[in-house]
TIFI-278917 format. One record per residue (C-alpha): x, y, z; residue in one letter. Coordinates in pm, whole numbers, plus 32768, in hexadecimal, padded with zeros to 4 digits. Example, Ala and Ser with C-alpha at 12.3 -4.5 7.8 and 13.67 -1.06 7.14 Angstrom:
BEGIN
<site east="84CE" north="7E3E" up="830C" fifi="A"/>
<site east="8557" north="7F96" up="82CA" fifi="S"/>
//
This chain:
BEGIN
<site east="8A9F" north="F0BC" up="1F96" fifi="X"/>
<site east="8B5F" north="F202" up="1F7E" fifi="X"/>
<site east="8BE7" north="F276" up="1E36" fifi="X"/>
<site east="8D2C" north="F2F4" up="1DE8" fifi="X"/>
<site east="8D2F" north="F467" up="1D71" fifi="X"/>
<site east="8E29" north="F571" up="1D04" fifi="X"/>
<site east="8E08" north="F67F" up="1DED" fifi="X"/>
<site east="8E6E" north="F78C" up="1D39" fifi="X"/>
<site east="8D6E" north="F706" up="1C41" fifi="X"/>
<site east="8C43" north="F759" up="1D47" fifi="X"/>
<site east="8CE0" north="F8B2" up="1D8C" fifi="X"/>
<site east="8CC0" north="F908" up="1BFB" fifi="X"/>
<site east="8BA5" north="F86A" up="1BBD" fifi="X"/>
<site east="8AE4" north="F92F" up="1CF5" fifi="X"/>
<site east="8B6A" north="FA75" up="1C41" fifi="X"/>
<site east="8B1E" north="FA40" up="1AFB" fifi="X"/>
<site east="89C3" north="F9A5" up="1B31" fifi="X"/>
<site east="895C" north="FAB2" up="1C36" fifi="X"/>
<site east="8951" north="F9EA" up="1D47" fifi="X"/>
<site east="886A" north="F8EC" up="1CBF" fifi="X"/>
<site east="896C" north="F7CD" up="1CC6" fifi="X"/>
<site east="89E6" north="F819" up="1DFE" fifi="X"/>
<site east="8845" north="F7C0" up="1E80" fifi="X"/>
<site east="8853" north="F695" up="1DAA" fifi="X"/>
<site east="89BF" north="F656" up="1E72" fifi="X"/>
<site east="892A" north="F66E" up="1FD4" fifi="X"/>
<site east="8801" north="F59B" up="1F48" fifi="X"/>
<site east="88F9" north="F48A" up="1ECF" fifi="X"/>
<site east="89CB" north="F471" up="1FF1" fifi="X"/>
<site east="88BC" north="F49B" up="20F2" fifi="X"/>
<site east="8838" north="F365" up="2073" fifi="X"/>
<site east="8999" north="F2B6" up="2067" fifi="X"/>
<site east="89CD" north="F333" up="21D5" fifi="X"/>
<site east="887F" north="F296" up="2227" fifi="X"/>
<site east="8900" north="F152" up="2170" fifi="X"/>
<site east="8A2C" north="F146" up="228C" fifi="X"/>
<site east="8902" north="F17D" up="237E" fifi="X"/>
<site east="88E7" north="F2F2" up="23BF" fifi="X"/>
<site east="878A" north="F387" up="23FD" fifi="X"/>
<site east="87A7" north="F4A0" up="2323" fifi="X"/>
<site east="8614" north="F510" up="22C0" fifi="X"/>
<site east="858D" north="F529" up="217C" fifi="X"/>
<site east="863A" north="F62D" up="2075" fifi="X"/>
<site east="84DF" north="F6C0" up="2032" fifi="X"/>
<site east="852E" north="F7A7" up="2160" fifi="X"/>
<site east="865F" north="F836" up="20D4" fifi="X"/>
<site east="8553" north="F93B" up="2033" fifi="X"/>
<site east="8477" north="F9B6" up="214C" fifi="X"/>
<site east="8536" north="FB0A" up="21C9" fifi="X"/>
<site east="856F" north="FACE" up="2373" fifi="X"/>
<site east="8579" north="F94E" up="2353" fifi="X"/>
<site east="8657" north="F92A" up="224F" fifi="X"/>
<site east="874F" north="F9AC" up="2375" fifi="X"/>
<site east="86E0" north="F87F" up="2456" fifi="X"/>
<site east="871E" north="F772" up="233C" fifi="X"/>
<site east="8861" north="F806" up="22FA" fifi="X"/>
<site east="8892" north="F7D1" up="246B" fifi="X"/>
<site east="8843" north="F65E" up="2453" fifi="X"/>
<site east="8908" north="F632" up="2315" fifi="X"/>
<site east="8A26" north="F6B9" up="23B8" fifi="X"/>
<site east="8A07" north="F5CB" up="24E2" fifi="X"/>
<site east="89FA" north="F4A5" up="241E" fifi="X"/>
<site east="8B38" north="F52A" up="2364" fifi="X"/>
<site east="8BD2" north="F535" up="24A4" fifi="X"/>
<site east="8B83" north="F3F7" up="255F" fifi="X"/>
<site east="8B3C" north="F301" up="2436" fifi="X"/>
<site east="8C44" north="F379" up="2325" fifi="X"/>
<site east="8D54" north="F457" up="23C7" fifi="X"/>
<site east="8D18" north="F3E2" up="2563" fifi="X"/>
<site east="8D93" north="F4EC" up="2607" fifi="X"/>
<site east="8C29" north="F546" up="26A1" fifi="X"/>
<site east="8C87" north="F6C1" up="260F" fifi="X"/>
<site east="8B1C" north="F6E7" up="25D0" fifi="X"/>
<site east="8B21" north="F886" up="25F9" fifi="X"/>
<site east="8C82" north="F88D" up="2558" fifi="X"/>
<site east="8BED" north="F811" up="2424" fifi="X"/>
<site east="8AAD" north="F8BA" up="2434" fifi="X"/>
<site east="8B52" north="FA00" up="2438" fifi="X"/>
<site east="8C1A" north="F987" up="2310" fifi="X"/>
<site east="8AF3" north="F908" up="2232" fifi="X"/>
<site east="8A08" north="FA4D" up="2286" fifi="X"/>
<site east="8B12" north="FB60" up="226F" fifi="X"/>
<site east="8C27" north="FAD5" up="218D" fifi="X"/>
<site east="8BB5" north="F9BC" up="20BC" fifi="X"/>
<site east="8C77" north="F9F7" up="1FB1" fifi="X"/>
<site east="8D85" north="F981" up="2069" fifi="X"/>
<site east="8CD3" north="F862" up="214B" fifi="X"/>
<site east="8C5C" north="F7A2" up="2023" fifi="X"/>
<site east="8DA0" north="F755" up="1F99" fifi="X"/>
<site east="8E31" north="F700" up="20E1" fifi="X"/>
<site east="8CDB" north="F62E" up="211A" fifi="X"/>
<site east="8D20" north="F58F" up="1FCA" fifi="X"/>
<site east="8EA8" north="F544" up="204A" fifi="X"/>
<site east="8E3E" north="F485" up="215F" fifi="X"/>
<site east="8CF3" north="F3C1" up="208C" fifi="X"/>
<site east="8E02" north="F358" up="1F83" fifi="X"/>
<site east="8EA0" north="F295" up="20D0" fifi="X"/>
<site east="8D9B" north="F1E2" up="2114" fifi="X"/>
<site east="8D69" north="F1AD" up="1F9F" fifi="X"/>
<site east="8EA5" north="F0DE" up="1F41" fifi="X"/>
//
């Protein structure tokens, strides 16, 4: 089941925690992405430098064909590794949808 969130909440909460909530918020909604039937791999991988950028890759396709289906895997790639600032609140925009 997906939760609702505030996504301005997830923006401030990444900056004042350092970044550690915004791990705990790929963590969370990898798993509630899997729930909808994504194949997103385990979170564990979010740590090891080189294939962090592959499971960013396949949490970016699930984003894309489970939650958002546009199939704009790369679109959202790009967005998650270079800007995520500003894809997580989107990400969280279109969760919240599938929330209510």
């Amino acid at each position: 089941m997906v939760k609702k969130r505030n996504p301005i909440a997830v923006v401030l909460l990444s900056i004042v925690t350092l970044g550690i909530y915004a791990l705990y918020w790929f963590v969370v909604t990898k798993d509630e992405m899997n729930g909808l039937g994504a194949k997103v791999p385990t979170a564990i991988l979010i740590i090891i430098p080189i294939v962090n950028i592959y499971w960013l890759y396949k949490y970016a396709e699930a984003f894309a064909t489970v939650v958002k289906k546009d199939n704009n895997t790369i679109l959202w790639f790009v967005l998650v590794w270079f800007i995520a600032i500003i894809a997580m609140p989107l990400m969280q925009i279109e969760l919240n949808k599938l929330a209510q």
